[in-house]
PLY file of the C-alpha trace (Angstrom):
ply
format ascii 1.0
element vertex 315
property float x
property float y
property float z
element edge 314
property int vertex1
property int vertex2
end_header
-11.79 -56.49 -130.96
-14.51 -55.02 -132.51
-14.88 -50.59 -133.50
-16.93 -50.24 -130.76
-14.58 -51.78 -127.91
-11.87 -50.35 -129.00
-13.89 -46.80 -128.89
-14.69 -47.79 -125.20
-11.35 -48.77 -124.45
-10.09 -45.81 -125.88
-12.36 -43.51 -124.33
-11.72 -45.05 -120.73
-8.40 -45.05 -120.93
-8.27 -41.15 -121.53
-10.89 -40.69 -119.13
-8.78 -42.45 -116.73
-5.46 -40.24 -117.38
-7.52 -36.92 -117.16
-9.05 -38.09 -113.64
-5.77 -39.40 -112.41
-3.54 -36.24 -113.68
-7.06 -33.80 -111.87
-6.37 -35.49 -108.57
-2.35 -35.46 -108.85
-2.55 -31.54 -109.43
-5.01 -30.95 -106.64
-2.41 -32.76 -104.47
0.25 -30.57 -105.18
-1.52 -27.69 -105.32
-2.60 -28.45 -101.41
1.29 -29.55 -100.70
2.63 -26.70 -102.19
0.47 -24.72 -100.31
1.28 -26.85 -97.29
4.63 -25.76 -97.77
5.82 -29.82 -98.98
5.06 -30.15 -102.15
4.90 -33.96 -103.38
4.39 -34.96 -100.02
1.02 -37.15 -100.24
2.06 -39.13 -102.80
5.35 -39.91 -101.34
3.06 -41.26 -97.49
1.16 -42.75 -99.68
3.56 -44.55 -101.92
6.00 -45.17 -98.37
2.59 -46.72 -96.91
1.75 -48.68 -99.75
5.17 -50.31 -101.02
7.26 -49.98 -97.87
4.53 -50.78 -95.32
5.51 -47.47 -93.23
3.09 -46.72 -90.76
4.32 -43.59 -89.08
5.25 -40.96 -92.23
7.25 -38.04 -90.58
5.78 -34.66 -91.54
8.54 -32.40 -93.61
11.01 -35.58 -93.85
12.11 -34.64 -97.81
10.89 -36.34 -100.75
12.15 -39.60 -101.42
11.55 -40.06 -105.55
10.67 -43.67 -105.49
7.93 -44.27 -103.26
6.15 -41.12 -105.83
7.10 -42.83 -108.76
5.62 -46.02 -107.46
2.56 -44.26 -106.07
2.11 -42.49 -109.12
2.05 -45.39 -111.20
-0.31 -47.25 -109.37
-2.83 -44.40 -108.98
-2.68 -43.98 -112.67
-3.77 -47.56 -113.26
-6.01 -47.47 -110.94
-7.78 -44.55 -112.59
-7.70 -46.04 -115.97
-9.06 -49.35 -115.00
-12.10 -47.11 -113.29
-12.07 -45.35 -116.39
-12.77 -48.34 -118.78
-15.72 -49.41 -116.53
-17.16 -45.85 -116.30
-16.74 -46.35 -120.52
-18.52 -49.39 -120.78
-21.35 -48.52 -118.42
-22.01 -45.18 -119.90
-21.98 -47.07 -123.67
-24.34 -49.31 -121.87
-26.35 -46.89 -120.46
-27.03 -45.29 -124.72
-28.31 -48.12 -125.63
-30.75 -49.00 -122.58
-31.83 -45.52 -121.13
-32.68 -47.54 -117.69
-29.12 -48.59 -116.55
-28.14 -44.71 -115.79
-28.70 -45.61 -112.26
-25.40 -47.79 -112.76
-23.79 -44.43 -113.73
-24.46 -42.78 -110.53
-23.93 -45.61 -108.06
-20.73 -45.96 -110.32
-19.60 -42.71 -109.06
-20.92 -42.93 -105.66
-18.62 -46.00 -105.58
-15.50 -44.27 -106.64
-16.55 -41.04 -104.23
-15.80 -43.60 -100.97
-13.05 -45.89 -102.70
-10.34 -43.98 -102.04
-11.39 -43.31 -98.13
-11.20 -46.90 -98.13
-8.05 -47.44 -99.34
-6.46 -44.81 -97.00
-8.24 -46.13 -94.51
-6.36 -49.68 -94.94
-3.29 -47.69 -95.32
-2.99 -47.28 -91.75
-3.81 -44.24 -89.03
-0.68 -42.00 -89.81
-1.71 -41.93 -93.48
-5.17 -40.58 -92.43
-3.66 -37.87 -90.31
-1.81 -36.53 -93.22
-4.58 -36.76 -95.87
-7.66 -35.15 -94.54
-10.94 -35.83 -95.16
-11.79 -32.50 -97.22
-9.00 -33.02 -99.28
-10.07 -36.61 -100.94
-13.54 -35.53 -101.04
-12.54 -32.36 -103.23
-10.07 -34.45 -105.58
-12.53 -36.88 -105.77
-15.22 -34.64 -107.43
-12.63 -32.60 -109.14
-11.65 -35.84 -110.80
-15.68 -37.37 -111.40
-16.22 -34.41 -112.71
-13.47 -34.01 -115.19
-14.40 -37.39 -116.12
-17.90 -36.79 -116.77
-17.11 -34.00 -118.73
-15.38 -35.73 -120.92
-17.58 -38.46 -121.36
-20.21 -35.78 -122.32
-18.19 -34.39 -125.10
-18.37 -37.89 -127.06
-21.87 -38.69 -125.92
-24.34 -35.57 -126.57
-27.21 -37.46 -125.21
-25.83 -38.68 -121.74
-26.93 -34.94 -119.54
-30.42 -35.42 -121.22
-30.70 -38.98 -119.96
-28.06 -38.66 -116.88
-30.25 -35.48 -115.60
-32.90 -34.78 -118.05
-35.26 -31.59 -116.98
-33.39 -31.43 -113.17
-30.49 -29.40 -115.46
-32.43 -26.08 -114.19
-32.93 -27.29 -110.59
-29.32 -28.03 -110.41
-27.91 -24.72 -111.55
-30.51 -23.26 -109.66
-29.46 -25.10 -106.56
-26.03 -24.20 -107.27
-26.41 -20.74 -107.97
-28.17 -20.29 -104.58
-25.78 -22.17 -102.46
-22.96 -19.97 -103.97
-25.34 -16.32 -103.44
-25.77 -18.07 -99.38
-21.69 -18.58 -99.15
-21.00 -15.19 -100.01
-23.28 -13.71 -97.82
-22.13 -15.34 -95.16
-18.24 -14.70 -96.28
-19.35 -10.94 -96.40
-20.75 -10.71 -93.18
-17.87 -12.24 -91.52
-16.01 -10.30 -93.18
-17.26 -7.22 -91.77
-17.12 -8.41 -88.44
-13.63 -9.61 -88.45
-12.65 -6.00 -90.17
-14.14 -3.74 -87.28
-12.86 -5.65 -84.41
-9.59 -4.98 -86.35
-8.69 -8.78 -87.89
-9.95 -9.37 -91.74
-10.06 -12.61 -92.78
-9.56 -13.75 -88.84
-12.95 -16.09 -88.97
-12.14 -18.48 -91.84
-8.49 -18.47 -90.81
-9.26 -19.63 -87.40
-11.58 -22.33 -89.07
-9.50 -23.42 -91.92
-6.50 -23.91 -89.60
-8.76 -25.99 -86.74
-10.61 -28.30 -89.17
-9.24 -28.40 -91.75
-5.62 -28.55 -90.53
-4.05 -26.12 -93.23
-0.98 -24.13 -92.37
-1.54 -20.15 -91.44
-2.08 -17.98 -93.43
-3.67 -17.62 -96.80
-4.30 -21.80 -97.20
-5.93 -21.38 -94.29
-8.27 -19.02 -95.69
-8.93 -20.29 -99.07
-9.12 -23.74 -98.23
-11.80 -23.24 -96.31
-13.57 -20.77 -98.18
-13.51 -23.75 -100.99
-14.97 -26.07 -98.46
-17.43 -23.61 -97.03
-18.67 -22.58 -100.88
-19.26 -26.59 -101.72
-21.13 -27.04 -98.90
-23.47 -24.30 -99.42
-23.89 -25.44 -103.21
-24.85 -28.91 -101.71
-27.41 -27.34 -99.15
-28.60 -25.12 -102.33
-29.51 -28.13 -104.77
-31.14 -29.95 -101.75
-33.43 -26.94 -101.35
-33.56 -26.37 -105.07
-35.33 -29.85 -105.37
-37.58 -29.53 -102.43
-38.81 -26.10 -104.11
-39.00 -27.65 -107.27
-41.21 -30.38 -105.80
-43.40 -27.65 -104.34
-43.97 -26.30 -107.83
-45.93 -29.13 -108.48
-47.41 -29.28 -104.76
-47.32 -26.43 -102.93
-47.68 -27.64 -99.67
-43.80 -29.06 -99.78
-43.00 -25.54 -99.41
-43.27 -26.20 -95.62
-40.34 -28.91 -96.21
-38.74 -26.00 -97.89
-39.23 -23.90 -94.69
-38.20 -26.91 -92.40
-34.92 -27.38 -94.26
-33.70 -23.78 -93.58
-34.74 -24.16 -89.91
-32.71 -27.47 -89.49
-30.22 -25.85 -91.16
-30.21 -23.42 -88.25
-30.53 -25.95 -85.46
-28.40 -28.33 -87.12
-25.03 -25.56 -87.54
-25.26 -24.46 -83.49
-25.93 -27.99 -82.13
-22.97 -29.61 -84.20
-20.99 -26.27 -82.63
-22.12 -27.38 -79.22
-21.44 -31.58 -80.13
-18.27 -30.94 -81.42
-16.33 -27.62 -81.40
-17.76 -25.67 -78.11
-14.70 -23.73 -77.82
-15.94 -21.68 -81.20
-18.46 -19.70 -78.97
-15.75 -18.79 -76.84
-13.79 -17.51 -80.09
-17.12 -16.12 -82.00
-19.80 -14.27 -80.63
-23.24 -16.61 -81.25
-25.23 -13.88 -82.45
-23.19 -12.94 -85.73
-23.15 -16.74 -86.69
-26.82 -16.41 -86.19
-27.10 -13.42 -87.88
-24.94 -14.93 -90.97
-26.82 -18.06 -91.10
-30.49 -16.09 -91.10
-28.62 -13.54 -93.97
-27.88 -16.49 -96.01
-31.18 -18.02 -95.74
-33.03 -15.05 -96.65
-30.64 -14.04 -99.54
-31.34 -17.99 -100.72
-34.65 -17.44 -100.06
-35.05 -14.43 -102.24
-33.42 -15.44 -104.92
-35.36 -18.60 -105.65
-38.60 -17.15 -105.11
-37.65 -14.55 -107.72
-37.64 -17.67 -110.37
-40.75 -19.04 -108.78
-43.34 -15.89 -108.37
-46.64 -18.10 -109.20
-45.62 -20.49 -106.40
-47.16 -17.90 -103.44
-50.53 -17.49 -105.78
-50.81 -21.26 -106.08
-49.89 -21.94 -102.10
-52.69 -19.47 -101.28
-55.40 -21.02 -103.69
-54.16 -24.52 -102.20
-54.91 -23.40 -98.93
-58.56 -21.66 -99.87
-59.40 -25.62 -101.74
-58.90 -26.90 -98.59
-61.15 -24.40 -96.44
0 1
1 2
2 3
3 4
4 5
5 6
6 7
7 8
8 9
9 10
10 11
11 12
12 13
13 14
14 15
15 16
16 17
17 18
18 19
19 20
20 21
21 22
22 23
23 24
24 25
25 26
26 27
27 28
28 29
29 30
30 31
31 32
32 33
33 34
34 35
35 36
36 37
37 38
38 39
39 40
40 41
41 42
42 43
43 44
44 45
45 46
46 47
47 48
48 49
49 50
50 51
51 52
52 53
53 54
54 55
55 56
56 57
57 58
58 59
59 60
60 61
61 62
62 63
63 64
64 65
65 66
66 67
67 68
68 69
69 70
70 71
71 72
72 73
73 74
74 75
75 76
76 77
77 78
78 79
79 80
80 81
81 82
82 83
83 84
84 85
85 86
86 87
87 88
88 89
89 90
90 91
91 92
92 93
93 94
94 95
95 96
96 97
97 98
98 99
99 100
100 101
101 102
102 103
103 104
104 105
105 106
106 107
107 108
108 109
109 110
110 111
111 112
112 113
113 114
114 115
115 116
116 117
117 118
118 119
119 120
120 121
121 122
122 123
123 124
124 125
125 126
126 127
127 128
128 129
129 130
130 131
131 132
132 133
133 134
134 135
135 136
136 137
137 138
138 139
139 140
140 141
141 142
142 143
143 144
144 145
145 146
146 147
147 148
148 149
149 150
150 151
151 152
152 153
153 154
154 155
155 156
156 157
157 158
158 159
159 160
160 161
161 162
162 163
163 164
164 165
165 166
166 167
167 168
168 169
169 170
170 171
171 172
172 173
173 174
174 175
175 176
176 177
177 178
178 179
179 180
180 181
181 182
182 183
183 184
184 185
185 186
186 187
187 188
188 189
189 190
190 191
191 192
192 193
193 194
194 195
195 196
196 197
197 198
198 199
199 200
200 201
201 202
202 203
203 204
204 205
205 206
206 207
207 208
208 209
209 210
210 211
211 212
212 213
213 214
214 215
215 216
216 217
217 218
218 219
219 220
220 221
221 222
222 223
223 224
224 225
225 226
226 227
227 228
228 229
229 230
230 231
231 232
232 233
233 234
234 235
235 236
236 237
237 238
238 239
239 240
240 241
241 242
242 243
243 244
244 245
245 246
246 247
247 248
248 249
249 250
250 251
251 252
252 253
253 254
254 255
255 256
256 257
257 258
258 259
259 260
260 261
261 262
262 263
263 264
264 265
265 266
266 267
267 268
268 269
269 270
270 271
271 272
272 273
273 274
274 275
275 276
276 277
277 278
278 279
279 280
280 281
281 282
282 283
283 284
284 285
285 286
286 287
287 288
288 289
289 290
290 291
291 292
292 293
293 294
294 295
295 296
296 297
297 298
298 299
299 300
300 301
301 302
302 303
303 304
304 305
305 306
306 307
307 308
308 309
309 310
310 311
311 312
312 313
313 314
């Protein structure tokens, strides 16, 4: 075995331990505030060894089935690890295979939602779908960072000059979560119940227990998907930089973004107009948008001159 694999092998390997040990203290972290700590592992390692189908919720902890589990996920994450290696010492030497990097990682995003889903029904029940989806990402991006510490070069050639566009995206989503967090805030504090909004939420969705969980569960959910919606528009805006007329894209996206929040209420959870008043998620949604909307024109003040002399070419 040559220097070189046995750097990759190395490298994997590690990466592999620090993904597996991310997603193993996310898990307890969410058990323990559950109120069962060591509890997913122990479904999962009934499900997968003992071919249990029906886990009982708050049965105790039976220390084999997390041994086992534990063990297996860790091997599991190394051998993803080793690949992830090898690609990304590819990817130094022929600039063109980063694509293999990200649909790597895309891969391992719905891997795990496939395995549970083989697992059986009962295992879904207990693991819900937030929860992979966080650990998943936790883990990715422990991994990555890693990787980036041995290989300078891989965030100029993984992202190259998008690095602004994503922190921009990011740092917009986060300004659009809190406004919204604020403002419920507020409400929920004069009609005499702080916090009651994202309790109510976090305890219907997302299936934590009362209480604080509740709350900061899904304020962590709420914030991600608000950075997500913020590098989407980040990159529209960005392409509007170079054409201005994308802007209306830009202006589209925050109006589907409207639509999209009250008809998924009306699809799929009704009952939450009964339980908030329409016009204060309005009102939060349009708050957000224009505190988004603020804060990226104020990085992008030549983009209004350039729209307008767009338009006048065009007369």
């Amino acid at each position: 075995m040559t220097g070189t694999e046995r750097s990759v092998l190395r490298e994997g390997i590690v990466a592999g331990v620090i993904g597996a040990v991310v997603v193993a203290v996310w898990f307890l972290v969410v058990d323990t505030l559950r109120g069962h700590p060591l509890e997913t592992p122990m479904f999962l390692g009934a499900a997968l060894f003992f071919g249990v189908k029906t886990p009982v919720m708050g049965a105790g902890i039976s220390l084999m089935p997390v041994l086992g589990y534990t063990v297996v996920h860790g091997l599991a994450f190394v051998a993803f690890g080793i690949i992830a290696a090898a690609v990304i010492a590819a990817t130094e030497r022929e600039p063109a295979l980063v694509i293999a990097v990200v649909i790597l990682f895309a891969c391992f995003e719905t891997f795990f939602l496939g395995v549970v889903s083989v697992l059986g029904r009962a295992v879904q029940d207990v693991l819900v779908w937030w929860e992979i989806l966080i650990a998943n990402l936790l883990a990715a991006t422990a991994m990555l960072w890693y990787f980036l510490l041995g290989h300078r070069s891989l965030p100029r050639t993984l992202v190259g000059s998008w690095a602004h566009v994503l922190r921009e995206g990011v740092v917009a989503g986060l300004i659009g979560a809190v406004v919204v967090a604020a403002w419920f805030l507020v409400i929920d504090a004069i009609q005499g119940e702080p916090f009651r909004t994202p309790h109510l939420l976090g305890t219907t969705f997302l299936k934590m227990q009362s209480g604080v969980p509740a709350v900061v569960a899904y304020s962590i959910v709420h914030g991600l998907a608000f950075g997500v919606f913020g590098v989407v528009a980040a990159v529209l805006l960005a392409g509007a930089e170079r054409e201005p007329m994308l802007v209306f894209a830009l202006v589209m996206l925050f109006t589907a973004f409207e639509i999209f929040f009250f008809g998924a209420i009306v699809i799929g959870a009704k009952w939450l107009l009964d339980e908030l008043a329409g016009w204060t998620i309005f009102v939060g949604n349009v708050l957000a948008s224009v505190a988004m909307l603020g804060y990226f024109f104020t990085g992008h003040r030549s983009l209004a001159r350039r729209m307008t002399a767009a338009w006048a070419d065009d007369d």
